[in-house]
NUDOGU-635118 format. One record per residue (C-alpha): x negated, y negated, z; residue number from 1. Coordinates in steps of 0.02 Angstrom, whole numbers, plus 50000, padded with zeros to 5 digits. Layout:
REM NUDOGU-635118
X_Y_Z_NUM
...
This chain:
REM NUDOGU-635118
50000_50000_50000_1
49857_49880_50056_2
49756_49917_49911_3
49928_49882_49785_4
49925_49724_49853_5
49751_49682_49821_6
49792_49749_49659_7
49933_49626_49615_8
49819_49483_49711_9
49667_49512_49586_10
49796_49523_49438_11
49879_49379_49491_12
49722_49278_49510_13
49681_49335_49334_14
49854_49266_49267_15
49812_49091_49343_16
49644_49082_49276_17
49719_49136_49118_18
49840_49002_49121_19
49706_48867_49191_20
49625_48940_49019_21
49745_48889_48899_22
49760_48694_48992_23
49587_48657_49016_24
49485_48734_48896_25
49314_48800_48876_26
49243_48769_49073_27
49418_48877_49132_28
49322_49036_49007_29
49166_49004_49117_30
49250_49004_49284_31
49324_49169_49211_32
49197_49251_49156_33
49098_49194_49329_34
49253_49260_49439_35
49225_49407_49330_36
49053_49468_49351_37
49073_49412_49524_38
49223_49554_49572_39
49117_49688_49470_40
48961_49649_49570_41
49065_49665_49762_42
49146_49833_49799_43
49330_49865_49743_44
49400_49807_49930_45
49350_49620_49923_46
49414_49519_49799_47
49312_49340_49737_48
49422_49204_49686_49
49332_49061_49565_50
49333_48890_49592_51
49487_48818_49529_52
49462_48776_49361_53
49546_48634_49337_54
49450_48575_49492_55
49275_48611_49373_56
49362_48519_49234_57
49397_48362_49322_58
49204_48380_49401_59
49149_48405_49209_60
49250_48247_49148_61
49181_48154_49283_62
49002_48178_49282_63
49002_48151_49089_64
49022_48343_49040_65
48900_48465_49009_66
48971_48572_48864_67
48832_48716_48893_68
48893_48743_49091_69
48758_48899_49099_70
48809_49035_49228_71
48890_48983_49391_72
48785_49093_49518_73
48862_49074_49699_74
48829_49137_49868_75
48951_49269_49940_76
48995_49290_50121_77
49038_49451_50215_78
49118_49367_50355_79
49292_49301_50265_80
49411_49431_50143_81
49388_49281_50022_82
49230_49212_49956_83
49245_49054_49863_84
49105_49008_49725_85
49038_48853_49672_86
48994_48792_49503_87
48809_48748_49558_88
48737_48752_49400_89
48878_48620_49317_90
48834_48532_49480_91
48680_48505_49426_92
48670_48494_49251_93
48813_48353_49272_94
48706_48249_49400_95
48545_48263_49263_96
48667_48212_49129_97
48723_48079_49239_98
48558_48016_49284_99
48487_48045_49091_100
48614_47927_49062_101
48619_47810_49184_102
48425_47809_49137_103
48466_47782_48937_104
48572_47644_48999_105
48460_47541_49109_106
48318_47560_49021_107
48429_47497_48852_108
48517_47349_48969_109
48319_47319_49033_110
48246_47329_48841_111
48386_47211_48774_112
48375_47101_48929_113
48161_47089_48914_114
48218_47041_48719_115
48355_46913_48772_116
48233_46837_48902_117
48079_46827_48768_118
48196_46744_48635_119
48249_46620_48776_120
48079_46580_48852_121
48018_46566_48655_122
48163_46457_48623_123
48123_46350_48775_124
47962_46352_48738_125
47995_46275_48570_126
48119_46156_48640_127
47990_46093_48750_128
47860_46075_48627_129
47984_45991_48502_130
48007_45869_48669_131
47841_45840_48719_132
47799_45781_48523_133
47951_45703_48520_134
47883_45614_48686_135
47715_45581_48606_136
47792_45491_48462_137
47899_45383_48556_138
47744_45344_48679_139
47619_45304_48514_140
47786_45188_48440_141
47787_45101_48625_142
47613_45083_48627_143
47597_44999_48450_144
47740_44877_48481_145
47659_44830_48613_146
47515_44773_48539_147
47606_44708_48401_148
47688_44594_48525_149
47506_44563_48613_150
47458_44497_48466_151
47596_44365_48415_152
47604_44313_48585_153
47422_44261_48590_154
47405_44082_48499_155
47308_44056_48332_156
47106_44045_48382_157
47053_43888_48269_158
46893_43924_48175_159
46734_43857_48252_160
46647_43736_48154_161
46506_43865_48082_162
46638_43960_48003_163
46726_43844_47906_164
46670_43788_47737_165
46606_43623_47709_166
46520_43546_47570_167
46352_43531_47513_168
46254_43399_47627_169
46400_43359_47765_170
46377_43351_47956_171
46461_43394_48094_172
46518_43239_48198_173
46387_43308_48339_174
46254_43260_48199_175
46312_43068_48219_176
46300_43051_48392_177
46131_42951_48374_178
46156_42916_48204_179
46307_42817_48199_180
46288_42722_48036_181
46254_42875_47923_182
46412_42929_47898_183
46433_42836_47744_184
46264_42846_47646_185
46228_42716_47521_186
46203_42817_47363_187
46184_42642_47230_188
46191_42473_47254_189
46172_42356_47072_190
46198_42165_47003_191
46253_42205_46806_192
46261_42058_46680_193
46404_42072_46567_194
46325_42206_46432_195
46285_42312_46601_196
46106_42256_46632_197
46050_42265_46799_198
46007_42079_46834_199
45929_41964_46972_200
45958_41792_46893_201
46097_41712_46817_202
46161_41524_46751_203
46322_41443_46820_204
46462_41513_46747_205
46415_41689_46697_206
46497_41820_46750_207
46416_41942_46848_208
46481_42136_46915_209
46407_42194_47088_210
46431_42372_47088_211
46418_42502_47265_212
46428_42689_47294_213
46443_42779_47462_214
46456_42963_47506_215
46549_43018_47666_216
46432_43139_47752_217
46560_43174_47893_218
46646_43350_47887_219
46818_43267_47904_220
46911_43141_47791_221
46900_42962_47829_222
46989_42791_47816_223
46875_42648_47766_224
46850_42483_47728_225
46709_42414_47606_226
46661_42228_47640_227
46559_42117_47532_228
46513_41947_47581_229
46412_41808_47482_230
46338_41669_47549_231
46205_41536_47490_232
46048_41476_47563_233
46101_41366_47689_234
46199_41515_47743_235
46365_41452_47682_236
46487_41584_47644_237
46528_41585_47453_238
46661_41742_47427_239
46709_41885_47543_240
46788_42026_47502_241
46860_42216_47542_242
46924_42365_47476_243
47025_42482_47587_244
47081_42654_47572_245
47051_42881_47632_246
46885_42959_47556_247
46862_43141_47588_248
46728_43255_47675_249
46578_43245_47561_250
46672_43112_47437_251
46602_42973_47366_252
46666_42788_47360_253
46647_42712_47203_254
46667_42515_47217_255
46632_42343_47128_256
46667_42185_47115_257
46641_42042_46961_258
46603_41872_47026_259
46552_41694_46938_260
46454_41584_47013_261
46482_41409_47019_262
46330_41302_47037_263
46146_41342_47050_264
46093_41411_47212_265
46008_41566_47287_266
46149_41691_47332_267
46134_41827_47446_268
46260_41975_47440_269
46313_42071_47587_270
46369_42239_47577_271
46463_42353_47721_272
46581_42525_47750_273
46683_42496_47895_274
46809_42610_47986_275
46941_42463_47942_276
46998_42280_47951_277
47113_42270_48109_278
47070_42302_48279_279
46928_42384_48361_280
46840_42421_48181_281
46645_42510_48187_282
46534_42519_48070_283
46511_42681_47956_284
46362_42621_47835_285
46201_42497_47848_286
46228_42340_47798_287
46168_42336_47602_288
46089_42164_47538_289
46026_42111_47370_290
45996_41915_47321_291
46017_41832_47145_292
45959_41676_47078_293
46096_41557_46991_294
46010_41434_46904_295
């Protein structure tokens, strides 16, 4: 009776293992075949029940499912009626899957985020160089408007006298400190008769031309006045004279004057560059003298 029981217990089990079979799949034909070898390795009293298969199923599913399961080998117990086996081996081949996986993953997330960081420590990189030139322009543009503005703030230097350009034979007004009356140089001084003779006699009534030329030796332009004076020999004053106007730096004043004397007498003429006629006038020139005889 006992051992019909254990009879309809192992067929029983059989059926649901069957039946977990056709749910689950391939790991419910491992659990079989396990429960299997199991009963034919224990003597016909004890029966071994396998692990639920649906129970190795949902382990399989979880742990990513190993579709070679190898041979579940479990440990038997002579204590109980009932000895329940473990899938070690799935155990373990699920937790290496796991971990193989887990692995894959990390090192791909720890590949693609070395990549990600590169590209964003080249892109900063090149940001920041872009910057810093960017910088360095805008410093080098400061810098030069700066000095552009330096150098139209700072007033026109006027050239020093040695590097102007004067002409030939002209002086600096140092040069006339202690010569005051060479700044007009006498170049010619002439009496002409009327066919352009120089002369030093004449009769009463001829027409004579007294003719002067001076040369500013100054390196600046300059106002003048050219004076001529005649006077007899008692010192009488017979005719005076000027001519007024602006010579240049190393011009020349050309000047004369046609004169007829009236009456026989020894005339002296008188001949003088002045800075003008008003007030305050100085002397630019030596006083020129020549004499002619009217008789």
């Amino acid at each position: 009776m006992a051992n019909n029981h254990r009879s309809d217990l192992h067929w029983a089990g059989i059926l649901a293992v069957i039946a977990s079979m056709l749910l689950v799949g391939s790991p419910a034909l491992i659990a079989l075949a396990n429960a299997e070898e199991a009963n034919s390795s224990h003597s016909p009293g004890k029966v071994v029940v396998a692990s639920s298969p649906v129970y190795l199923a949902d382990k399989n599913d979880k742990h990513g499912g190993g579709s070679s399961g190898g041979s579940g080998s479990g440990s038997s117990s002579d204590s109980g009626d009932t000895t329940t086996t473990n899938n070690g081996d799935n155990n373990s081949s699920s937790s290496g899957s796991g971990s193989s996986d887990s692995s894959s993953n990390e090192g791909d997330n720890s590949g693609s985020g070395t990549t990600d960081n590169q590209e964003e420590n080249e892109e900063t990189s090149a940001s920041g160089a872009n910057d810093e030139s960017g910088n360095d322009d805008s410093q080098a543009i400061l810098v030069a408007q700066e000095a552009q503005q330096q150098d139209d703030e700072q007033p026109e230097t006027p050239l020093k006298e040695e590097e102007k350009s004067y002409p030939e034979d002209t002086y600096p007004d140092s040069y006339f400190s202690d010569r005051p009356l060479k700044k007009m140089e006498l170049q010619r001084y002439l009496i002409l008769d009327e066919d352009g003779n120089a002369v030093s006699d004449a009769k009463p009534g001829d027409s004579i031309k007294i003719v002067a030329s001076y040369k500013n030796l100054q390196q600046k332009e300059q106002r003048y006045a050219l004076i001529t004076q005649i006077v007899d020999q008692d010192g009488v004053t017979l005719d005076v004279s000027w001519s007024m106007d602006m010579v240049e730096s190393g011009g020349y004043i050309d000047w004369f004057k046609l004169w007829k004397p009236s009456g026989p007498a020894v005339c002296t003429i008188k001949t003088v560059v002045w800075s003008g006629v008003g007030e305050n006038p100085v002397p630019l020139s030596e006083t020129s003298v020549t004499a002619v005889v009217v008789q």
